[in-house]
C-alpha positions as CSV (number, residue, x, y, z in Angstrom):
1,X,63.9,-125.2,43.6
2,X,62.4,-122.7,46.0
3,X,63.2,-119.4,45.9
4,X,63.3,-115.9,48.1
5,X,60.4,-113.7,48.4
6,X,60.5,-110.3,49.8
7,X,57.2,-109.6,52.1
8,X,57.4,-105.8,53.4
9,X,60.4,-105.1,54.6
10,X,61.5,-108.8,55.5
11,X,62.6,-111.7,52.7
12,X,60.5,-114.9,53.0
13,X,63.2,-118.0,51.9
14,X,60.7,-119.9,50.6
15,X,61.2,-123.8,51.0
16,X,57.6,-125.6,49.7
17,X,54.2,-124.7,49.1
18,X,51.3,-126.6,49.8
19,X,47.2,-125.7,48.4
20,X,44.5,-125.2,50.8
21,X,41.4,-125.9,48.5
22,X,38.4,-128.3,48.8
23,X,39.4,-130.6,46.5
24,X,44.0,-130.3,47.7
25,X,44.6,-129.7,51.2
26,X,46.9,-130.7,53.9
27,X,45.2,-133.8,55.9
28,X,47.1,-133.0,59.0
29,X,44.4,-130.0,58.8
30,X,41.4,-131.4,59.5
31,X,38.9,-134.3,57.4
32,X,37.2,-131.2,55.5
33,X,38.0,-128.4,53.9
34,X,36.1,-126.1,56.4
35,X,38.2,-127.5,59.3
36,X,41.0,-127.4,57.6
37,X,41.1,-123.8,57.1
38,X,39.4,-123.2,60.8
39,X,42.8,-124.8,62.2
40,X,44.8,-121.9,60.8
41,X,42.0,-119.0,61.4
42,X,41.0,-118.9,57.8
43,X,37.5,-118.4,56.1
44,X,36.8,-121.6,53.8
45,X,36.3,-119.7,50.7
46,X,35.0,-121.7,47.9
47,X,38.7,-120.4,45.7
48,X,40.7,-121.6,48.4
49,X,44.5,-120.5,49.3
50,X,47.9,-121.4,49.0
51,X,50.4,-121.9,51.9
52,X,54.2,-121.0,51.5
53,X,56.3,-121.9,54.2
54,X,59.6,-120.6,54.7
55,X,62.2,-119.0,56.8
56,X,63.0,-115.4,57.6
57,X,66.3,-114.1,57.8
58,X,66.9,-114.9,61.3
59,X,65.8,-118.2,60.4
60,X,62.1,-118.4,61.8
61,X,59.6,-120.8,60.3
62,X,56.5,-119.0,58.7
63,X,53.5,-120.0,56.9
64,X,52.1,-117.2,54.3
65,X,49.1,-117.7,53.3
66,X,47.9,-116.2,50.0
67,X,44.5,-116.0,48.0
68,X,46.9,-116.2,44.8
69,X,45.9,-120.0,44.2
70,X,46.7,-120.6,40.5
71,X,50.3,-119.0,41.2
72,X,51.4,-121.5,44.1
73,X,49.4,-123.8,41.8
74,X,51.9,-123.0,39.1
75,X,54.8,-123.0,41.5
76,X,54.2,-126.5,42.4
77,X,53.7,-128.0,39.3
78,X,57.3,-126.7,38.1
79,X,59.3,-128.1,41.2
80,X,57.2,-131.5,40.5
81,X,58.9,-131.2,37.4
82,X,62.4,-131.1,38.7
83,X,62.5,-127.0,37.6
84,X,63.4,-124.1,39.1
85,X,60.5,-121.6,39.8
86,X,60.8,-118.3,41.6
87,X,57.9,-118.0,43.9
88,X,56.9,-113.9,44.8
89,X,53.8,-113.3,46.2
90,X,52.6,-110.4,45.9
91,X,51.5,-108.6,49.2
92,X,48.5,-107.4,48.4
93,X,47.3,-111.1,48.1
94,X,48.8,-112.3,51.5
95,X,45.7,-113.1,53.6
96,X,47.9,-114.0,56.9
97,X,51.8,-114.4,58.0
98,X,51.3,-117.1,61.0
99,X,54.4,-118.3,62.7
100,X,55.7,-122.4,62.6
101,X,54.8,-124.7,60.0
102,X,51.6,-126.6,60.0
103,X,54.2,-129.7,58.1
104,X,57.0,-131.4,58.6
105,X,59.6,-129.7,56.4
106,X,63.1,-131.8,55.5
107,X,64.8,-128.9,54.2
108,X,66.0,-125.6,55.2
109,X,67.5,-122.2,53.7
110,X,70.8,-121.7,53.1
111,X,73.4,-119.4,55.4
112,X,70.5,-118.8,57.7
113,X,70.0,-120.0,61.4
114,X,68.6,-123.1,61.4
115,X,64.8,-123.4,61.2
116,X,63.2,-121.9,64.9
117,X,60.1,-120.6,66.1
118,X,59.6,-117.1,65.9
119,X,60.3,-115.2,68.9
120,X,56.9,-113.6,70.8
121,X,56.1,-110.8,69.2
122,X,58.4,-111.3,66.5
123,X,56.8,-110.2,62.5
124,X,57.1,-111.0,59.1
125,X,54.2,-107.9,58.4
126,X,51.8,-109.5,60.6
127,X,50.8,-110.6,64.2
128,X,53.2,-113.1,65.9
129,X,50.8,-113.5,68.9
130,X,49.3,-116.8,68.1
131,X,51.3,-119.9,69.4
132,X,53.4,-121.2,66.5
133,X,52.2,-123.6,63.9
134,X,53.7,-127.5,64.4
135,X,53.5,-130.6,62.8
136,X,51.8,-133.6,64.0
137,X,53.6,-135.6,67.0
138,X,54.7,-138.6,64.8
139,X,55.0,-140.9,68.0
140,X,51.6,-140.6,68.9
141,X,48.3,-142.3,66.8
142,X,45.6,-140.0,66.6
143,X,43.6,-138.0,63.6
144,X,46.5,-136.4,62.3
145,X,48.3,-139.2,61.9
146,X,45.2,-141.4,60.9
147,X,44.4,-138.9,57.8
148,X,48.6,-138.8,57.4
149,X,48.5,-143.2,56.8
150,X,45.7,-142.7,54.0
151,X,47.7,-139.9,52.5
152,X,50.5,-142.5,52.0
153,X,48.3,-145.7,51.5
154,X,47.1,-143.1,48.2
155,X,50.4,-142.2,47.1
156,X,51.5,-146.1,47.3
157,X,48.7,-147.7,46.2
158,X,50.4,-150.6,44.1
159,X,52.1,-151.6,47.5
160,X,49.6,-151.8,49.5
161,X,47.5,-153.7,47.3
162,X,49.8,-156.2,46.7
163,X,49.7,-156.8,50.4
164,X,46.0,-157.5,50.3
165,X,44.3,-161.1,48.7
166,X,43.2,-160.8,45.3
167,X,40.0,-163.0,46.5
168,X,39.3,-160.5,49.5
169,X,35.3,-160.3,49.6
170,X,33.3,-157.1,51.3
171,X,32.3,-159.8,54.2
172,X,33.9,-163.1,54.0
173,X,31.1,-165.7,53.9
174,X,29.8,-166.4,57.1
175,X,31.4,-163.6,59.1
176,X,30.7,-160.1,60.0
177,X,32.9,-157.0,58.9
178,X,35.1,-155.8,61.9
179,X,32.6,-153.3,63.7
180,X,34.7,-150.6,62.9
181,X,34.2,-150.9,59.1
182,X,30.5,-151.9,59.6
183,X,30.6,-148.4,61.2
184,X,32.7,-146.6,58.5
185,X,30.5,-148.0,55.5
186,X,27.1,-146.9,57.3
187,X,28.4,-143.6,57.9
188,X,29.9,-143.4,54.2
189,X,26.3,-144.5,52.7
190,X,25.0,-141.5,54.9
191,X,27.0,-139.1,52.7
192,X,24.8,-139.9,49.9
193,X,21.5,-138.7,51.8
194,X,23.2,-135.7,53.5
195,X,26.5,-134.5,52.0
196,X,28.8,-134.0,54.1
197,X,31.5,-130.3,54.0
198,X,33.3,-129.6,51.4
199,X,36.6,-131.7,51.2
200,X,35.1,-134.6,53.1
201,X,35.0,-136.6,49.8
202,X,37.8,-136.3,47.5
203,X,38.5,-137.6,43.9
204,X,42.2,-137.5,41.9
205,X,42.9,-139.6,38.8
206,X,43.9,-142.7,39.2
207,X,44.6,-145.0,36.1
208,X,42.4,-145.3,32.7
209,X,38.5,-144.3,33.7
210,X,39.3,-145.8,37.1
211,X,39.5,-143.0,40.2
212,X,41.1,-142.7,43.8
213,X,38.5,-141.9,46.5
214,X,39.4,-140.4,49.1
215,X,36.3,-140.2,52.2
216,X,36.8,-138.8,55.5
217,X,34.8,-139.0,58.9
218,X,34.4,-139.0,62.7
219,X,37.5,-141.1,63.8
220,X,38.1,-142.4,60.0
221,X,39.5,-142.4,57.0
222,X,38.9,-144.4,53.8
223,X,41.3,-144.8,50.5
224,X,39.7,-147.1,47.9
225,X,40.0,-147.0,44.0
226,X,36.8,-146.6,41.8
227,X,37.2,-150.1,40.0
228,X,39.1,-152.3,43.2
229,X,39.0,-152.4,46.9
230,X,39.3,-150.0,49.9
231,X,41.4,-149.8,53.0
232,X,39.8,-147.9,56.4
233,X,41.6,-146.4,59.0
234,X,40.3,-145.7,62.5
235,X,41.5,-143.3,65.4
236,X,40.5,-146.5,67.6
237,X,43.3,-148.7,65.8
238,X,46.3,-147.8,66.0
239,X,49.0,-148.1,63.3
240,X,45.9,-150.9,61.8
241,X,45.0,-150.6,58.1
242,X,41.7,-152.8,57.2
243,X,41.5,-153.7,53.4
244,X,37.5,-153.9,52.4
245,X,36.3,-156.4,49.2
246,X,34.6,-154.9,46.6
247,X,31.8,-158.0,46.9
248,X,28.6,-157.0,45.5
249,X,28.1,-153.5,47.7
250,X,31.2,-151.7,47.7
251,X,31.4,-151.3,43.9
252,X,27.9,-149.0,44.0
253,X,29.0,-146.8,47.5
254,X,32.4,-146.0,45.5
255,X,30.6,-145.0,42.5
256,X,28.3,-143.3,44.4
257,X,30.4,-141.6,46.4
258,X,32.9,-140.1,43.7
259,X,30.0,-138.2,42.2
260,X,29.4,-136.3,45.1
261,X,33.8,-135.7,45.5
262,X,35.6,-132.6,44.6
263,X,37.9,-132.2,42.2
264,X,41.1,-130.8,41.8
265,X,40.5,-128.5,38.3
């Protein structure tokens, strides 16, 4: 499990760690990379960050943020494994203390206050002045929450696609594909003449050769698998999730578009 970190002269009770990097970030961020890191006053170095987010000894959340990727890289790859794993960063790698949590975190530290936003002013060795850091509204539709769906549609594929037709074509003969899509595809396609920022396109392992693709855009999001279908999301549909055919086109914009993804390494 997570463990405490001393920062200066205050202890961090670290509770997760997340990576900021082209290929891993959080979605709730932004559909790129570069605006991921521009929501929490970062530069979008090509190394990337990690973000630990914890609670101080009064109990405020804070999110450090640290150019020490490989060691919350480490970190995280323990507690996936069910071990424990003593997180210290090192201060002299802390790029930026900001106050709140950019995520939605279950948990919190032991014989502490409960989890609060720092007071105005308050520090963990660094400014406080910026308006906390909060998690998406989950009662609302919007980007966030768009980019949040194809997180999950990723992590369950199987489900999902049991939910959708085997025989589902790219356009059903004699119809068009809901405008939306049509939209989605063209601006997908567009990628391949002018790539878009780093992050935009993502690629993760998926099973045997086949890979998950992950595309984001203006208003959408896209989850598909290298060798099966896709499913869209749009900002203009709320809550809807709109499973696409492979048919004879999707097959070569997938392929297409995971050589231009990033990679986690």
């Amino acid at each position: 499990m997570p463990a405490t970190e001393e920062s200066g002269d205050e202890a961090l009770y670290v509770l997760t760690a997340v990576l900021l990097t082209p290929a891993q970030f959080p979605s709730v961020l932004g559909d790129d990379y570069p605006e991921a890191c521009a929501a929490l006053g970062l530069e979008p170095y090509e190394t990337g960050y990690g973000l630990v987010l914890g609670q101080d000894g009064g109990g405020a959340r804070w999110t450090v943020v640290t150019d020490d990727v490989s060691l919350v890289a480490c970190a995280i790859a323990t507690w996936d494994c069910g071990m424990e794993y003593a997180l210290a960063i090192d201060d002299r790698t802390v790029v930026a203390s900001l106050p709140g949590w950019p995520l939605a975190v279950a948990v919190a530290a032991p014989g502490i206050p409960a989890p609060h936003d720092p007071a105005p002013g308050a520090e963990l060795g660094a400014d406080a002045s910026r308006a906390p850091l909060t998690p998406p509204d989950s009662e609302r539709w919007g980007p966030a929450q768009r980019r949040l769906g194809a997180d999950e549609i990723a992590l369950q594929w199987a489900i999902w696609r049991e939910q959708v037709d085997s025989d589902v074509t790219f356009v059903a003969p004699g119809e068009k594909p809901h405008g939306g899509v049509r939209r989605v595809l063209e601006e997908a396609r567009g990628y391949l003449a002018s790539p878009p920022p780093a992050g935009r396109i993502r690629s993760a392992f998926a099973s045997g050769d086949a890979r998950t693709l992950r595309a984001d855009g203006p208003g959408w999001s896209m989850v598909a698998r290298t060798d099966d279908i896709a499913f869209v999301l749009l900002d203009d549909a709320p809550g809807e999730v709109l499973p696409v055919g492979r048919g004879p086109e999707l097959p070569e914009l997938l392929t297409a578009l995971d050589r231009l993804a990033v990679r986690p390494h």
